[in-house]
Residue frames as a rotation matrix with the C-alpha (Angstrom) as fourth column:
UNK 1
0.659 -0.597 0.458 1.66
-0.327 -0.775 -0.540 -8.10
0.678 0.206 -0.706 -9.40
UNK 2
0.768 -0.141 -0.625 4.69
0.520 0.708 0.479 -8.95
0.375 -0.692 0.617 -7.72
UNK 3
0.976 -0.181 0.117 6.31
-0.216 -0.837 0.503 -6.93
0.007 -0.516 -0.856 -5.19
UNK 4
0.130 -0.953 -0.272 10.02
0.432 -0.192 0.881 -7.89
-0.892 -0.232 0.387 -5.72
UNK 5
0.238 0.334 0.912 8.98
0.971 -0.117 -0.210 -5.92
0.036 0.935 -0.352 -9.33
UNK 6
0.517 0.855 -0.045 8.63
0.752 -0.429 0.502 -3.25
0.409 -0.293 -0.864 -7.56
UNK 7
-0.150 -0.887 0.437 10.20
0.684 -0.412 -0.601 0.21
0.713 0.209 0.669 -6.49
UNK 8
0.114 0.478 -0.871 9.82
0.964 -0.263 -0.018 2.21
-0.238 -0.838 -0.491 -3.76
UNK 9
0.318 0.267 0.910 9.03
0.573 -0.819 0.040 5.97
0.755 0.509 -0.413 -4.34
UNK 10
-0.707 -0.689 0.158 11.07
0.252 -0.454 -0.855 8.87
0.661 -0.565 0.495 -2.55
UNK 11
0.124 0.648 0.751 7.37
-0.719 -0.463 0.519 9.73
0.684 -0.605 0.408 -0.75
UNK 12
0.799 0.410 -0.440 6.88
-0.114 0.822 0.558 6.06
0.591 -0.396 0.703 0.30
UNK 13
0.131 -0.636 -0.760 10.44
0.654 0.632 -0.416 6.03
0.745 -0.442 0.499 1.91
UNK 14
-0.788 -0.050 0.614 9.87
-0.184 -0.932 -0.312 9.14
0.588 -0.359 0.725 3.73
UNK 15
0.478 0.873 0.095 6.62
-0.603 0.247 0.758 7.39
0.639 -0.420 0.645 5.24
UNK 16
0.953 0.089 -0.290 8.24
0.106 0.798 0.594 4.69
0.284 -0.596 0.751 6.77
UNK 17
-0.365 -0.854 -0.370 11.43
0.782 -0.066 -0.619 6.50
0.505 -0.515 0.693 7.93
UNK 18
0.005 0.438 0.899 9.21
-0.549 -0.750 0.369 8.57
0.836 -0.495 0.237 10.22
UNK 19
-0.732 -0.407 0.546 9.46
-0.505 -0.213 -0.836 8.06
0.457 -0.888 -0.050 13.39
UNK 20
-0.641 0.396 0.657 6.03
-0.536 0.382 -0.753 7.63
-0.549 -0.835 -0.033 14.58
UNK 21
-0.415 0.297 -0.860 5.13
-0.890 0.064 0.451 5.64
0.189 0.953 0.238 11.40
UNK 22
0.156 0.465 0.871 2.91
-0.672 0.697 -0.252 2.73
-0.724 -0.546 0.421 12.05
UNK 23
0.771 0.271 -0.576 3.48
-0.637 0.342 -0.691 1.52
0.009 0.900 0.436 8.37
UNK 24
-0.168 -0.612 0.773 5.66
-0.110 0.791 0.602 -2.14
-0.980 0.017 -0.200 8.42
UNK 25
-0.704 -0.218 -0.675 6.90
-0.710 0.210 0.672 -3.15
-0.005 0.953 -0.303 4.62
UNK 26
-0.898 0.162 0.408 5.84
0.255 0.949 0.183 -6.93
-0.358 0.269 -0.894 5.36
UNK 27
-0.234 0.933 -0.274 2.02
0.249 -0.215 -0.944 -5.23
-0.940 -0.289 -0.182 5.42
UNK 28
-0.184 0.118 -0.976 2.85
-0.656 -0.754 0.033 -3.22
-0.732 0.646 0.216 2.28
UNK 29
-0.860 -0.462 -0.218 3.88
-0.497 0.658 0.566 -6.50
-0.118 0.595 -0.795 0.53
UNK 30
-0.823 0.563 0.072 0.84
0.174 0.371 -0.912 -8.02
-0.540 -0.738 -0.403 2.25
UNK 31
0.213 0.816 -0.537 -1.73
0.071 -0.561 -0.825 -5.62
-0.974 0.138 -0.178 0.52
UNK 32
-0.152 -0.242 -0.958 -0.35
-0.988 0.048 0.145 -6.32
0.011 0.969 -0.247 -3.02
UNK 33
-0.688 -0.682 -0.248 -0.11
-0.722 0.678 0.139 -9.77
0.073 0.275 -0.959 -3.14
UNK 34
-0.694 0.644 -0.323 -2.96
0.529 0.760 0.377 -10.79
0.488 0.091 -0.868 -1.26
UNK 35
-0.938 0.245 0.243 -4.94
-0.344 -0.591 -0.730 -7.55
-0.035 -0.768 0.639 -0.87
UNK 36
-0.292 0.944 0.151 -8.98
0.373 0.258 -0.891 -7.78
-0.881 -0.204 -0.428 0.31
UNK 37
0.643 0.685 0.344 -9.83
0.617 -0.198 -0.761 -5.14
-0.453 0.702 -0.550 -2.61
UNK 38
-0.419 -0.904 0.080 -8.65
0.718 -0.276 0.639 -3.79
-0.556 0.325 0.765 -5.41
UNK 39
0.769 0.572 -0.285 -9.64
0.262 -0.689 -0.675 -0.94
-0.583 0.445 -0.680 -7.61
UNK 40
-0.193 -0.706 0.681 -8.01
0.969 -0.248 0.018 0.49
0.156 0.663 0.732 -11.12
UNK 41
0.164 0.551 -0.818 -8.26
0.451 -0.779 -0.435 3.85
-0.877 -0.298 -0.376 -11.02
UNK 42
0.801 0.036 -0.598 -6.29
-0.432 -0.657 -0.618 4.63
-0.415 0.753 -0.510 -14.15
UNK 43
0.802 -0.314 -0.509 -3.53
0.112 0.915 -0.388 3.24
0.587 0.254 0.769 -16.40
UNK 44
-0.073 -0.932 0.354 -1.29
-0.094 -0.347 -0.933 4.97
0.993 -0.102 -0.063 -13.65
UNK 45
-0.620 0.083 0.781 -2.89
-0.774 -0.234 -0.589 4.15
0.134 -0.969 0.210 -10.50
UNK 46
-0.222 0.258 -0.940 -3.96
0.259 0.945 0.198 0.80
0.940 -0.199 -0.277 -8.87
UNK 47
-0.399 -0.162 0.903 -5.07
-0.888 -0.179 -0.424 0.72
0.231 -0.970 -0.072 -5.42
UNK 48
-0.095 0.078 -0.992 -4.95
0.232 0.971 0.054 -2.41
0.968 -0.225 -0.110 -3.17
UNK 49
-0.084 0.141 0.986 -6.50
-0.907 -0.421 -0.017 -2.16
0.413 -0.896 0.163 0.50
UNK 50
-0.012 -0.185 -0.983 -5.65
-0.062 0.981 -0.184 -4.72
0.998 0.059 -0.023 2.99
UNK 51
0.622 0.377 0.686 -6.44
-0.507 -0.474 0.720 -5.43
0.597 -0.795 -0.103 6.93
UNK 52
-0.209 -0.977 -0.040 -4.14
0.043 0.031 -0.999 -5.48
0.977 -0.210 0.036 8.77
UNK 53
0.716 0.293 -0.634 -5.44
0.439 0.517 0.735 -7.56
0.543 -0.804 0.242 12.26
UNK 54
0.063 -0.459 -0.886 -2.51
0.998 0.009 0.066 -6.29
-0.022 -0.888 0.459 14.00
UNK 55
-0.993 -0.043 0.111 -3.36
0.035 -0.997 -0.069 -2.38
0.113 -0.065 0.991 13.74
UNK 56
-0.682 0.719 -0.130 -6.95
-0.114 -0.280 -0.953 -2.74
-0.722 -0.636 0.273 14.85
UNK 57
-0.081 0.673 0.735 -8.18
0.709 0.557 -0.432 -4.25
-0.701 0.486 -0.522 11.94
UNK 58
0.441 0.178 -0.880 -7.95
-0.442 -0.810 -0.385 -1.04
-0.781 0.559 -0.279 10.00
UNK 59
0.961 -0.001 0.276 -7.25
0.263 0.314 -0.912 -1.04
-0.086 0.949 0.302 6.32
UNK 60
0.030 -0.994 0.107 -3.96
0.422 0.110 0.900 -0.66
-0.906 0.018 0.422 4.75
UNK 61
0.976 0.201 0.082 -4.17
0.178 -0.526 -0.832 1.48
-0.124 0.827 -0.549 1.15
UNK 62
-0.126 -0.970 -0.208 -1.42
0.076 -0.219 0.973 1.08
-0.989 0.107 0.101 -1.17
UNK 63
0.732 0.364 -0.576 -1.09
-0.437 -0.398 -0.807 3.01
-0.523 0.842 -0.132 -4.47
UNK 64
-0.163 -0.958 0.236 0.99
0.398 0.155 0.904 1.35
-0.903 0.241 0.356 -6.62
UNK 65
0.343 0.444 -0.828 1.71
-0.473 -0.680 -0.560 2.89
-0.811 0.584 -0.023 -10.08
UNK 66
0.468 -0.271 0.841 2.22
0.432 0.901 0.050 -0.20
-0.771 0.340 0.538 -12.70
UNK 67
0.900 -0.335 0.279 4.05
0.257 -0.111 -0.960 2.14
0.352 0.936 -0.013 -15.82
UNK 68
0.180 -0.961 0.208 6.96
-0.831 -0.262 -0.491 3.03
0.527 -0.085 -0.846 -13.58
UNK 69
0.560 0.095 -0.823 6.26
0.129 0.971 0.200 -0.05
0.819 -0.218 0.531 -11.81
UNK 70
-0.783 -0.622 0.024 6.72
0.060 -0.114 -0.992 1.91
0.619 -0.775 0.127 -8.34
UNK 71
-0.416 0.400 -0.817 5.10
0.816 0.560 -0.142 1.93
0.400 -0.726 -0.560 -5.06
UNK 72
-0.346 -0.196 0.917 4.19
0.144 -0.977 -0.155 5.29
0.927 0.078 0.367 -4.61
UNK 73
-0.497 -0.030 0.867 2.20
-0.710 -0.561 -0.426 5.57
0.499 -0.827 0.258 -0.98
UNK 74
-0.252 0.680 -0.688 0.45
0.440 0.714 0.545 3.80
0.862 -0.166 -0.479 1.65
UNK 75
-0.817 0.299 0.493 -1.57
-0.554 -0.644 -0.528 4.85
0.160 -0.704 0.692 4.42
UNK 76
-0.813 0.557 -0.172 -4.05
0.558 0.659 -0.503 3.49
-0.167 -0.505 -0.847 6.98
UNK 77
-0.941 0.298 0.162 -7.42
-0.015 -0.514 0.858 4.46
0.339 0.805 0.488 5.33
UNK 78
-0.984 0.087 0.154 -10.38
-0.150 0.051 -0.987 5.48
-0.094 -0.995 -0.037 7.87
UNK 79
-0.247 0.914 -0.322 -12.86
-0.868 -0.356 -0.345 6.09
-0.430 0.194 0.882 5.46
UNK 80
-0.666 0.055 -0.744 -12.38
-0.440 0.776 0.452 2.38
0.602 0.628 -0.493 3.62
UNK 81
-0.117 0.753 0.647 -15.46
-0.631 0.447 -0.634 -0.24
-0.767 -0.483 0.423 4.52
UNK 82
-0.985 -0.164 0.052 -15.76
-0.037 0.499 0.866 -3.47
-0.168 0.851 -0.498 2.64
């Protein structure tokens, strides 16, 4: 999947025009392109988790939905374990 495909969703830009948002795009890109795991969940929901060494190693969980071919959220995911 390739992220210049891609659309950002009115949630996902609200995440990362917060203030104390920790979420960086390059990461988002990061976790599509070359995430650790992936999972289908449906034909409307992909998810792609990716660590992300410079936030304590924590994952990175982005949903992308491939029929509108938008990004819809991401978020650092506490419960993820490879």
């Amino acid at each position: 999947m390739k992220i210049a495909d891609l659309k950002l969703s009115a949630h996902l830009l609200t995440i990362l025009d917060r203030e104390r948002s920790n979420i960086r795009l390059e990461w988002i890109e990061s976790a599509i392109s070359d995430p650790d795991f992936t999972k289908e969940v449906s034909e409307s929901e992909i998810r792609f988790w990716k660590r992300i060494p410079e936030f304590d190693g924590r994952f990175l969980r982005t949903v992308v939905d491939p029929k509108t071919k938008k990004i819809v959220t991401a978020f650092f995911d506490r419960r993820f374990k490879l």
